[in-house]
Backbone and ligand atoms as CSV (ligand in chain L), in Angstrom:
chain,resi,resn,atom,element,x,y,z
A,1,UNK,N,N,18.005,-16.298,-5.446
A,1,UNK,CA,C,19.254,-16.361,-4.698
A,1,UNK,C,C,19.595,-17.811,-4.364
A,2,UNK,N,N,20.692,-18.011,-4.143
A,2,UNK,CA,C,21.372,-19.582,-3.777
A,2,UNK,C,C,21.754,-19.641,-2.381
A,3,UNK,N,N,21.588,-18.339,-1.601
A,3,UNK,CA,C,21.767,-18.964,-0.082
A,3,UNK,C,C,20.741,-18.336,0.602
A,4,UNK,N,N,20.347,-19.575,1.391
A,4,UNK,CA,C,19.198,-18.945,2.607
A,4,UNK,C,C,19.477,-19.545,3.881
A,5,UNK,N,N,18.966,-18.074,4.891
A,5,UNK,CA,C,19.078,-18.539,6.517
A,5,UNK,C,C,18.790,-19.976,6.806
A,6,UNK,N,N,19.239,-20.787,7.463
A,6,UNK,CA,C,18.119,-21.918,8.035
A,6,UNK,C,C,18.060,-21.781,9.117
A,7,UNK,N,N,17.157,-21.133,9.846
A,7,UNK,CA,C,15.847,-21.204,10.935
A,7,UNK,C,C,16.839,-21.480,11.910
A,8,UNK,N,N,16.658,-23.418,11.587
A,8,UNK,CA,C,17.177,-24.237,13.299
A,8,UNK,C,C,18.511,-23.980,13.469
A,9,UNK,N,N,19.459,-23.730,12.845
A,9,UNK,CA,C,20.781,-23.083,13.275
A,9,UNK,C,C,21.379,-22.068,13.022
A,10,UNK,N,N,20.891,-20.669,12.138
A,10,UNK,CA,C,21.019,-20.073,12.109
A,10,UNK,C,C,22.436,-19.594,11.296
A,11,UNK,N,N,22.337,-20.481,9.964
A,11,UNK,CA,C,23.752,-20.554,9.465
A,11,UNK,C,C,23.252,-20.384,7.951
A,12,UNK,N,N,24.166,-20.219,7.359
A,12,UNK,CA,C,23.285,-19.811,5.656
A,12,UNK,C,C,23.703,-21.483,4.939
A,13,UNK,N,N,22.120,-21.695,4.346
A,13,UNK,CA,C,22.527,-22.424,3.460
A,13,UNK,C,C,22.260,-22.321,2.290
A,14,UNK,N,N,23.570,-23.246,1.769
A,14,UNK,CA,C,23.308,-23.355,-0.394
A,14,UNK,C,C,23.077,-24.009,-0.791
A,15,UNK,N,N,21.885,-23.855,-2.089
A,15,UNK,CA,C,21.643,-24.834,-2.344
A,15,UNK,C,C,22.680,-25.117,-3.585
A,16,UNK,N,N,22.164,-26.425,-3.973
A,16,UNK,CA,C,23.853,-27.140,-5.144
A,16,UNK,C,C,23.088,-26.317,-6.587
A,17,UNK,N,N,24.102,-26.514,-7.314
A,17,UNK,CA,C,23.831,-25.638,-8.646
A,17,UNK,C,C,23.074,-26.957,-9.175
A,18,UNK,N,N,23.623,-28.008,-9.289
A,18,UNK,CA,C,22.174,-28.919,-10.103
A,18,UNK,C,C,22.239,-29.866,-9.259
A,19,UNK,N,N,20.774,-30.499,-9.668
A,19,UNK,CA,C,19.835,-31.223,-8.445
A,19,UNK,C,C,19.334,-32.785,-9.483
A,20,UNK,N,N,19.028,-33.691,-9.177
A,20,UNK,CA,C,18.049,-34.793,-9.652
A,20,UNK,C,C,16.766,-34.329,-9.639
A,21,UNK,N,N,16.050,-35.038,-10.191
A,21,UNK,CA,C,14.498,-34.083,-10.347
A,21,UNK,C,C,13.859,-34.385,-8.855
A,22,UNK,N,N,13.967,-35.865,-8.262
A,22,UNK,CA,C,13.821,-36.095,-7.079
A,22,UNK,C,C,14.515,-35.176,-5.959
A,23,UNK,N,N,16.024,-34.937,-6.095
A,23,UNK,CA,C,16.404,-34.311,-5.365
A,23,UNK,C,C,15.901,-32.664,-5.065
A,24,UNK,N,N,15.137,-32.053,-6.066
A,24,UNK,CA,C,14.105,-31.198,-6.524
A,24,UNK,C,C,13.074,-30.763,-5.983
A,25,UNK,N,N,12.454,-32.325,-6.013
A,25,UNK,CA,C,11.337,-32.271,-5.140
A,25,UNK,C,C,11.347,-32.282,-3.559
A,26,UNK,N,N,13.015,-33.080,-3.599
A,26,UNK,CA,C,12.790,-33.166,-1.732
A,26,UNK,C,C,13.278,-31.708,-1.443
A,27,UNK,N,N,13.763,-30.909,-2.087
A,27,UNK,CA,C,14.155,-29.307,-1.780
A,27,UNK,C,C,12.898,-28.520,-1.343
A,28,UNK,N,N,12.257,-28.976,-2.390
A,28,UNK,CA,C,11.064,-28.081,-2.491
A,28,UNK,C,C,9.939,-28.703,-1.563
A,29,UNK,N,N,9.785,-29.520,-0.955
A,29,UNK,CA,C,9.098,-30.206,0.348
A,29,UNK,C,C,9.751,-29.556,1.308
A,30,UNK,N,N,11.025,-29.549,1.536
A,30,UNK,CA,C,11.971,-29.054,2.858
A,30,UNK,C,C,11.338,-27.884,2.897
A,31,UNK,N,N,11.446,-26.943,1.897
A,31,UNK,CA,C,11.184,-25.720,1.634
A,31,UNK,C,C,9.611,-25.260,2.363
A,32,UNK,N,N,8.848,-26.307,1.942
A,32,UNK,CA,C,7.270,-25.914,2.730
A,32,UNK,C,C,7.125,-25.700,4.325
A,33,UNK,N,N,7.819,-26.673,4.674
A,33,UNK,CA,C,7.997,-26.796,6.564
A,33,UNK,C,C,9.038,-25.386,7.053
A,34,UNK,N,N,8.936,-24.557,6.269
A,34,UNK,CA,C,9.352,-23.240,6.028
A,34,UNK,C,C,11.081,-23.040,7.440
A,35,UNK,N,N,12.153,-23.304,6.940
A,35,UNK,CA,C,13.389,-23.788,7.778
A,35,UNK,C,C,13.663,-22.207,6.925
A,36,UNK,N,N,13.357,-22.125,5.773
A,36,UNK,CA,C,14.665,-21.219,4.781
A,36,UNK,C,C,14.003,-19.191,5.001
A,37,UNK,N,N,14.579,-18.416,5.235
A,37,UNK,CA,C,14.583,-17.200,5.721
A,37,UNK,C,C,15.266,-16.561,4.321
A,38,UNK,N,N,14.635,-15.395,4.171
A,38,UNK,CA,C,15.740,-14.519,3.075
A,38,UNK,C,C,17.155,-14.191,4.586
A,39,UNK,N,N,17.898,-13.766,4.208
A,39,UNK,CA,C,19.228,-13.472,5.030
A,39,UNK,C,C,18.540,-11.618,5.329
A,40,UNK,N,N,18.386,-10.839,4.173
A,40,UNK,CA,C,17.981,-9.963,3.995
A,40,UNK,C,C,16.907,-9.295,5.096
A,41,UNK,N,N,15.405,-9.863,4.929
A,41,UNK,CA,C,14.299,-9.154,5.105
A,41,UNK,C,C,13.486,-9.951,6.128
A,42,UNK,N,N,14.270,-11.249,6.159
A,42,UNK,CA,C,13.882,-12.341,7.157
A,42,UNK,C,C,12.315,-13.265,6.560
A,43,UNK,N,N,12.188,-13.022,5.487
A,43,UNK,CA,C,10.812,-13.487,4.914
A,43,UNK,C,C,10.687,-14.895,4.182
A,44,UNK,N,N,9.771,-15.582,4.219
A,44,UNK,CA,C,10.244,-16.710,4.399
A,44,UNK,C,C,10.624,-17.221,3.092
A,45,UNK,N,N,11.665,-17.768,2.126
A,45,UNK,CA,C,11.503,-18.443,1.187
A,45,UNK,C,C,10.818,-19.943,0.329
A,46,UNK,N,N,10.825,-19.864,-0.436
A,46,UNK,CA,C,10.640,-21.471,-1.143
A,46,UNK,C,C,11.987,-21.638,-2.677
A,47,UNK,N,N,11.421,-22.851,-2.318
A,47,UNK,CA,C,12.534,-23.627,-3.679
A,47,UNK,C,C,12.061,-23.504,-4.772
A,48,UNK,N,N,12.583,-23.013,-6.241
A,48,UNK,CA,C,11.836,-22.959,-7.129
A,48,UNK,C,C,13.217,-23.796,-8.504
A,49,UNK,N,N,12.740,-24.559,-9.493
A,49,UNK,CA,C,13.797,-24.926,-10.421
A,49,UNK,C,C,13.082,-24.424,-11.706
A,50,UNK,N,N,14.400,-24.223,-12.637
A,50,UNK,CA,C,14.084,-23.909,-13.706
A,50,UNK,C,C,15.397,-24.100,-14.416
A,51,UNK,N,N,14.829,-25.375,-15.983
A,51,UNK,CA,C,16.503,-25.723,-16.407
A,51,UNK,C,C,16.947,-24.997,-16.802
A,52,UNK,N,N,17.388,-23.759,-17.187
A,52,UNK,CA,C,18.054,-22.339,-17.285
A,52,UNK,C,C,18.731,-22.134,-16.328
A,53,UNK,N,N,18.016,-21.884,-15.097
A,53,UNK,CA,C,18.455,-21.202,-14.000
A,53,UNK,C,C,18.874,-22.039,-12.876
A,54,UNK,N,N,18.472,-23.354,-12.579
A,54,UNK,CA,C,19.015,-24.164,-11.896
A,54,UNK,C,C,18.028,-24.125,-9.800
A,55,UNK,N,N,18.405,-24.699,-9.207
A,55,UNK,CA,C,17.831,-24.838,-8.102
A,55,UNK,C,C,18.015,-23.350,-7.355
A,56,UNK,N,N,16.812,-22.211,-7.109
A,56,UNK,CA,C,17.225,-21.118,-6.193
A,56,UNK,C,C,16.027,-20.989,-5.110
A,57,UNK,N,N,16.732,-20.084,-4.366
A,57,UNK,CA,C,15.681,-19.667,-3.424
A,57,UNK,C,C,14.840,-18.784,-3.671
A,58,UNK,N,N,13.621,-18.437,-3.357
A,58,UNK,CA,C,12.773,-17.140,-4.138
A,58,UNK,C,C,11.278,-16.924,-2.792
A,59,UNK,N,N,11.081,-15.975,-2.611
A,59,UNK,CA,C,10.475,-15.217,-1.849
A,59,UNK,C,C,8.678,-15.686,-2.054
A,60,UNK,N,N,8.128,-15.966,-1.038
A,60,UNK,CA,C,7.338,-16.280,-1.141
A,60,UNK,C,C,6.202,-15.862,-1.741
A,61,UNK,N,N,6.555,-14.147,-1.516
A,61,UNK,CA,C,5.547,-13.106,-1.234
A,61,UNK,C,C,6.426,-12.282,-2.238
A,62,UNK,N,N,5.974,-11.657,-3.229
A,62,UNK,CA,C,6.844,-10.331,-3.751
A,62,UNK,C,C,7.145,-8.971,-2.964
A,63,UNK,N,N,7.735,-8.781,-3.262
A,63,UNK,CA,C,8.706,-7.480,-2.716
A,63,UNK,C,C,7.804,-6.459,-2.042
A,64,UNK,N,N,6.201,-6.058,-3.234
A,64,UNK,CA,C,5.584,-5.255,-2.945
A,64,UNK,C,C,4.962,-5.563,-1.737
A,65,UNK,N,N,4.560,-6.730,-1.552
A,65,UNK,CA,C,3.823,-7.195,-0.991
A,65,UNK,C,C,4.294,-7.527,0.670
A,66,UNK,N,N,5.384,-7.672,1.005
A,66,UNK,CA,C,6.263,-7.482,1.935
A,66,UNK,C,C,6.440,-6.116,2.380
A,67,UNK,N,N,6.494,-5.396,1.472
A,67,UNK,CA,C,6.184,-4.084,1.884
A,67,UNK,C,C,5.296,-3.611,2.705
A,68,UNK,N,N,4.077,-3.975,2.035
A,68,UNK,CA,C,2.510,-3.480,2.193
A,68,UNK,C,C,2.397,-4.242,3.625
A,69,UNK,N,N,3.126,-5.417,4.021
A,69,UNK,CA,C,2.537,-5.953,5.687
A,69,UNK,C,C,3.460,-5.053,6.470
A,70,UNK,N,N,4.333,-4.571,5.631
A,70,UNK,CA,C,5.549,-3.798,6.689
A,70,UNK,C,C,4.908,-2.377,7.153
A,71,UNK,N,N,4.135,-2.070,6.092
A,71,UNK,CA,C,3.433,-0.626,5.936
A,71,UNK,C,C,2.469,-0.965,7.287
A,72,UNK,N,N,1.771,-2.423,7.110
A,72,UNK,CA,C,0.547,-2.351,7.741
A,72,UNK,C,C,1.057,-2.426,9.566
A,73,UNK,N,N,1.944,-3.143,9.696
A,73,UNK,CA,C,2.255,-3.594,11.329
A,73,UNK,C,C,3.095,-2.074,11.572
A,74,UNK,N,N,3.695,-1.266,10.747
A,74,UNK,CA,C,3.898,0.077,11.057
A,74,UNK,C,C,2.778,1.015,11.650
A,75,UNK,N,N,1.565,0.725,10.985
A,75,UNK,CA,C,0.663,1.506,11.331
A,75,UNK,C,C,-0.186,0.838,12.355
A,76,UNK,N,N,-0.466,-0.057,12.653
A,76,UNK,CA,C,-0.631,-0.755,13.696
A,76,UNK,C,C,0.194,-0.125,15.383
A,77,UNK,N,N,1.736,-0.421,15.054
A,77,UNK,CA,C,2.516,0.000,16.032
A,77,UNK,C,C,2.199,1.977,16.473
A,78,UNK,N,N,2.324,2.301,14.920
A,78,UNK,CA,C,1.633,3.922,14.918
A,78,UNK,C,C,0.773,3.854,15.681
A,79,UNK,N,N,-0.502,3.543,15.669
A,79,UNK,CA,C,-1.930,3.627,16.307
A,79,UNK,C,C,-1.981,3.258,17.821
A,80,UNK,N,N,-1.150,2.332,18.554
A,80,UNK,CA,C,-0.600,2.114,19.478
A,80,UNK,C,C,0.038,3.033,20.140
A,81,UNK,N,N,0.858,3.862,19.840
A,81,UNK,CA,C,1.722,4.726,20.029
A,81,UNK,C,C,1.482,5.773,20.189
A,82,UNK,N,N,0.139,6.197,19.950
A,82,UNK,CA,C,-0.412,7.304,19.644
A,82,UNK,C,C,-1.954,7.483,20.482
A,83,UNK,N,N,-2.019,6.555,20.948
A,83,UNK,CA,C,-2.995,6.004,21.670
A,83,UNK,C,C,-3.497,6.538,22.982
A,84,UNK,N,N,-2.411,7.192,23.546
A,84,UNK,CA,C,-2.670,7.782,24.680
A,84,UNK,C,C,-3.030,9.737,24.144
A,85,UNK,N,N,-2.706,10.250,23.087
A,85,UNK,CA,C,-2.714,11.346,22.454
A,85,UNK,C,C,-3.899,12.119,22.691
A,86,UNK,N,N,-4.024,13.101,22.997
A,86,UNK,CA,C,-4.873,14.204,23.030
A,86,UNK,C,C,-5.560,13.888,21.739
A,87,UNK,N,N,-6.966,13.894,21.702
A,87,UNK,CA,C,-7.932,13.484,20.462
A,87,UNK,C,C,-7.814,14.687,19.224
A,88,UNK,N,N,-7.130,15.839,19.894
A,88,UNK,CA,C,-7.050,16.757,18.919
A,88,UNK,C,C,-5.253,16.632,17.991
A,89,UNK,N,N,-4.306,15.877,18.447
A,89,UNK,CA,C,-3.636,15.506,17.853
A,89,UNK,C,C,-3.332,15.034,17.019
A,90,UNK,N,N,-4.620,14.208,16.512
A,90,UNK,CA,C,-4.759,13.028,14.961
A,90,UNK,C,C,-5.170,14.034,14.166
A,91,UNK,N,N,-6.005,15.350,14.037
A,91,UNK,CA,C,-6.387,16.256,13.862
A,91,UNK,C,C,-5.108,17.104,13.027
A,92,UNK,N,N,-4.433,17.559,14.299
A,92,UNK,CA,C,-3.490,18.594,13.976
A,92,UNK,C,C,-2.246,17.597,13.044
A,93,UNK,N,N,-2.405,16.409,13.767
A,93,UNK,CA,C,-1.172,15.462,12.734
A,93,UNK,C,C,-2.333,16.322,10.385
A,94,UNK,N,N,-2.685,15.793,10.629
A,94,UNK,CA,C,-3.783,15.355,9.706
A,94,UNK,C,C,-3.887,17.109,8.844
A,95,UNK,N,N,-4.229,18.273,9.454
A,95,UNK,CA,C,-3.773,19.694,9.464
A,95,UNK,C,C,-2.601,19.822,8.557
A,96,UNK,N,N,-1.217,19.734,9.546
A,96,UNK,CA,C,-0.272,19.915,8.979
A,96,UNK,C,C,0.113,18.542,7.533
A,97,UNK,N,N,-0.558,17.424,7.666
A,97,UNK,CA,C,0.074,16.709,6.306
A,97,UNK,C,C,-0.414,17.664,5.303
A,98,UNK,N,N,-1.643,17.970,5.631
A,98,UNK,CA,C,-2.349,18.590,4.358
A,98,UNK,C,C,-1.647,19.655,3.739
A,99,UNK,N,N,-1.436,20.544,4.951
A,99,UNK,CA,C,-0.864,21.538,4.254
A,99,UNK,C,C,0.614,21.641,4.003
A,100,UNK,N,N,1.071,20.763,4.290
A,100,UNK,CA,C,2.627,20.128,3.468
A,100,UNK,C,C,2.582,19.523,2.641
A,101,UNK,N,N,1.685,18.838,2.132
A,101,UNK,CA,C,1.359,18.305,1.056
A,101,UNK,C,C,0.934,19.545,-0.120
A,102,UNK,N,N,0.309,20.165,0.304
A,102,UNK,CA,C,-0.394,21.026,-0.717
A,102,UNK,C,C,1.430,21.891,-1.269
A,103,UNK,N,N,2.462,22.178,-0.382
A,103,UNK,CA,C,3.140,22.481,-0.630
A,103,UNK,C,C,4.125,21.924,-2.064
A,104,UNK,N,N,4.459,20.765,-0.781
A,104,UNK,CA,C,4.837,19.790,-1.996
A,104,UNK,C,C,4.221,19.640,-3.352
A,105,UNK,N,N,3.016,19.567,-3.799
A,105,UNK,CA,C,2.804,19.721,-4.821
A,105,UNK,C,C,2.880,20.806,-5.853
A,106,UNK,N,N,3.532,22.057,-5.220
A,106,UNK,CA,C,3.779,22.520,-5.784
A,106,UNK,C,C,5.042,22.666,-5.851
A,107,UNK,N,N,5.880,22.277,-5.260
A,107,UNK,CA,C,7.351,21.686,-5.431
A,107,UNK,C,C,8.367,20.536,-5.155
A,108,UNK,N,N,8.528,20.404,-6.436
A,108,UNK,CA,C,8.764,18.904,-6.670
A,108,UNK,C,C,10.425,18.578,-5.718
A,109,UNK,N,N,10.938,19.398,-4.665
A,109,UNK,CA,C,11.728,19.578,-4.104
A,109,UNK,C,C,11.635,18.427,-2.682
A,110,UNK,N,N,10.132,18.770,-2.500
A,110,UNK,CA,C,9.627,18.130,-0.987
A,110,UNK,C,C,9.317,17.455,-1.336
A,111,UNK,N,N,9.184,15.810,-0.236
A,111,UNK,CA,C,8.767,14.901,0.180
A,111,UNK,C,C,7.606,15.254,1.013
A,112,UNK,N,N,6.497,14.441,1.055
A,112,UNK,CA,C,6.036,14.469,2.759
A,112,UNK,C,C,5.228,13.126,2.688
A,113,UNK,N,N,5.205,12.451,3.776
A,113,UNK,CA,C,4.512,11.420,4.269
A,113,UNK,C,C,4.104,11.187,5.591
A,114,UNK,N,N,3.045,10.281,5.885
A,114,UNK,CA,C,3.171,9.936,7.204
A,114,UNK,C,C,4.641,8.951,7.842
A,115,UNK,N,N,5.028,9.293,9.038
A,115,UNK,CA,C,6.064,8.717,9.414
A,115,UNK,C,C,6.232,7.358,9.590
A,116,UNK,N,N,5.462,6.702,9.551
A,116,UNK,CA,C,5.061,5.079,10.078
A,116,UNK,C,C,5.074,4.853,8.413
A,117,UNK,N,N,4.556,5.543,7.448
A,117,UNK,CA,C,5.093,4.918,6.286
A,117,UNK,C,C,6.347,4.823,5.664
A,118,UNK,N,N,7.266,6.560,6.032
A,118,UNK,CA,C,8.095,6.588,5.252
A,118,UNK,C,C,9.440,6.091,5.719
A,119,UNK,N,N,9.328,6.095,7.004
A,119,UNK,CA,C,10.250,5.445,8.169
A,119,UNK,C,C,9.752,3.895,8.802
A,120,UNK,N,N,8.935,2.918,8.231
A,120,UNK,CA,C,8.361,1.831,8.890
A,120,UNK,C,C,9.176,0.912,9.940
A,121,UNK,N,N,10.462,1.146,9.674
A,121,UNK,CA,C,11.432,0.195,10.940
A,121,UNK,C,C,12.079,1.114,11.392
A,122,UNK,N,N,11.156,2.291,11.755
A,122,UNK,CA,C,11.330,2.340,13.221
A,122,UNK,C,C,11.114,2.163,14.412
A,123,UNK,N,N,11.826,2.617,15.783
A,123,UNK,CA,C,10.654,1.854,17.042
A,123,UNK,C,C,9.739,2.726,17.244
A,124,UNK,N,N,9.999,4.503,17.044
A,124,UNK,CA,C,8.929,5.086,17.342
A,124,UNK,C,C,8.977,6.282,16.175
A,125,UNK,N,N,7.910,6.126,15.464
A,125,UNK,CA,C,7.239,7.331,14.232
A,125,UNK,C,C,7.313,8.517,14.976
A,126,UNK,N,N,7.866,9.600,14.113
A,126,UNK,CA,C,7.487,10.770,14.176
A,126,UNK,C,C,5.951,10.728,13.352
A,127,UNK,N,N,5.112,11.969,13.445
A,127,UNK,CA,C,3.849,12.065,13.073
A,127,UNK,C,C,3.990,12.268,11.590
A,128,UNK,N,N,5.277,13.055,10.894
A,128,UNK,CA,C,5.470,13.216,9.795
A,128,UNK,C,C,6.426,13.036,9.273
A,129,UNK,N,N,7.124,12.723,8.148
A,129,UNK,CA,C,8.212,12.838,7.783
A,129,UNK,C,C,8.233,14.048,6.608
A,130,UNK,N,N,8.952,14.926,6.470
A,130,UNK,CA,C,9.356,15.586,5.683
A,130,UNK,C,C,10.898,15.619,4.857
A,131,UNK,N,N,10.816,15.293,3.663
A,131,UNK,CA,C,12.087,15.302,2.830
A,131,UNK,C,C,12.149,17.246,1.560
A,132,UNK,N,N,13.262,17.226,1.954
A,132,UNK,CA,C,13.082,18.874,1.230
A,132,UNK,C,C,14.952,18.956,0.911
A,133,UNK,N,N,14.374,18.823,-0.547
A,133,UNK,CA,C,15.803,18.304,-1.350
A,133,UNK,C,C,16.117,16.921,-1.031
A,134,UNK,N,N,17.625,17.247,-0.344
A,134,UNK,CA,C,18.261,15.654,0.454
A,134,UNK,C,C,18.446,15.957,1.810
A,135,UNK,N,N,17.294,16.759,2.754
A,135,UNK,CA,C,17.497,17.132,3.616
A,135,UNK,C,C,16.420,16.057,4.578
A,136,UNK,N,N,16.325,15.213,5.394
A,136,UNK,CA,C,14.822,14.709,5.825
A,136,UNK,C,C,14.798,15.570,7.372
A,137,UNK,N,N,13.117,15.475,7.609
A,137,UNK,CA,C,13.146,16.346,8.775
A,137,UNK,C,C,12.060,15.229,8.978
A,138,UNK,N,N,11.878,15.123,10.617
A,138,UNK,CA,C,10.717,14.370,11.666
A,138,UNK,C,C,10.188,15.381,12.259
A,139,UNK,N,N,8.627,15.262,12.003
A,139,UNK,CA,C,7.564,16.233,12.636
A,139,UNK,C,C,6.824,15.385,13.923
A,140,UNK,N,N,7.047,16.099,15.169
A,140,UNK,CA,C,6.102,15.018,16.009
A,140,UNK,C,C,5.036,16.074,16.446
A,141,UNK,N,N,3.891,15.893,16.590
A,141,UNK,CA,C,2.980,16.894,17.376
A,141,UNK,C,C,2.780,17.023,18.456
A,142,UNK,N,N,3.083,17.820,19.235
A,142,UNK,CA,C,2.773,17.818,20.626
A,142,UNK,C,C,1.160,18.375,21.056
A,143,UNK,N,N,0.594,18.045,21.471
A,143,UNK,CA,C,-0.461,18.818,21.873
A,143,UNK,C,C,-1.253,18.610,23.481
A,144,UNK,N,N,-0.244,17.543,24.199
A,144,UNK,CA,C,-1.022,17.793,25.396
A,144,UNK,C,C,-0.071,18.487,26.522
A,145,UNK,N,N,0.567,19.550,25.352
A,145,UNK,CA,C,1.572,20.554,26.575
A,145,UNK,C,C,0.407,21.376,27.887
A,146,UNK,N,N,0.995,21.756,28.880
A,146,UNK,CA,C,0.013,22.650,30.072
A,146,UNK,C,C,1.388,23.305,29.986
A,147,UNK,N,N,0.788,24.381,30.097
A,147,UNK,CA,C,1.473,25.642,30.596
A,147,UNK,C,C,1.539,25.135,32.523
A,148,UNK,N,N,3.210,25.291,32.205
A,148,UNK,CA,C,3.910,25.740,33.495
A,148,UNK,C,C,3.785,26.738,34.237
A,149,UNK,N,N,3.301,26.564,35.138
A,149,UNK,CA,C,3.157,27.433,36.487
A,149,UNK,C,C,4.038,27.907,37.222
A,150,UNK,N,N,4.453,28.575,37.629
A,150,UNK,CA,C,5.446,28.759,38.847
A,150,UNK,C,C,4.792,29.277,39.563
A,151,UNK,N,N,4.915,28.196,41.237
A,151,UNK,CA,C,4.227,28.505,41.756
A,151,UNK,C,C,4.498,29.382,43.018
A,152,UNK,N,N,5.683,29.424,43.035
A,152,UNK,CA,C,6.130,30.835,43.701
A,152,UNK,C,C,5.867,32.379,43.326
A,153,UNK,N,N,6.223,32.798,41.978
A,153,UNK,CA,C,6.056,33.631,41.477
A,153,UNK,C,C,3.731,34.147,41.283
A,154,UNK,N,N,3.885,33.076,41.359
A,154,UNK,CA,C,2.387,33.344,41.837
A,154,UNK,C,C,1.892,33.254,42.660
A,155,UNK,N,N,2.600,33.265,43.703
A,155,UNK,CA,C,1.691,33.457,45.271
A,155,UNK,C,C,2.243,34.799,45.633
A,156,UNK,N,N,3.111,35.561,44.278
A,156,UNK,CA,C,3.017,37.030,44.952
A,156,UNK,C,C,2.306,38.118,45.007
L,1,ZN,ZN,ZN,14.227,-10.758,1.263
């Protein structure tokens, strides 16, 4: 790409379609003291040239790989979140993937994942996500319900 965030003001910049080889190098120095942001995903870029293609911006980290930290601080935030949970909840989360999964495999209709994967920007995961067709559904588990008392009706 030819435009990236810059950091200290928060304004997009471009770079020029051709450069001096020096002018090249001072791009690609600027570029290390890391100022340049994708606009996109917020990740950090560098300068890369190529006489074909000319001076662009390009991602430090590949796509997948941006992913996989997105996956990981998801599940991080998951584990956090979940933290206060009845110990039999990771359990019953863990229960039902299985046996939605086992579903899903037998029809290629459903989705299922954990929610912190398939939803990662969100603020708070459901325990599951379920896709069935183009329909998505959020599974959360409850398990530290108490039965409600009334405590009138029982002092009769
Ligand atoms: Zn990006």
């Amino acid at each position: 790409m030819k435009d990236a965030l810059h950091v200290n003001n928060n304004v997009l910049f471009s770079l020029p379609y051709t450069a001096t080889g020096e002018e090249v190098y001072n791009f690609k120095k600027l570029a290390e003291k890391d100022p340049f942001q994708c606009p996109y995903c917020s990740a950090k870029l560098i300068v890369k040239y190529y006489d074909e293609r000319g001076l662009y911006f390009s991602h430090q980290h590949s796509e997948a790989y941006i992913e996989s930290k997105t996956v990981d601080k998801a599940e991080k935030r998951y584990t956090k979140q979940t933290e206060r949970e009845t110990k039999i909840h990771k359990e019953m989360v863990s229960i039902v993937h299985d046996e939605l999964s086992t579903q899903a495999k037998r029809n290629s209709q459903i989705i299922v994942d954990y929610g912190y994967k398939a939803k990662s920007h969100l603020k708070e995961y459901p325990d599951i996500w379920v896709k069935i067709a183009d329909k998505e559904f959020a599974l959360s588990i409850v398990t530290d319900v108490k039965p409600t008392v009334d405590s009138t009706s029982q002092s009769n």
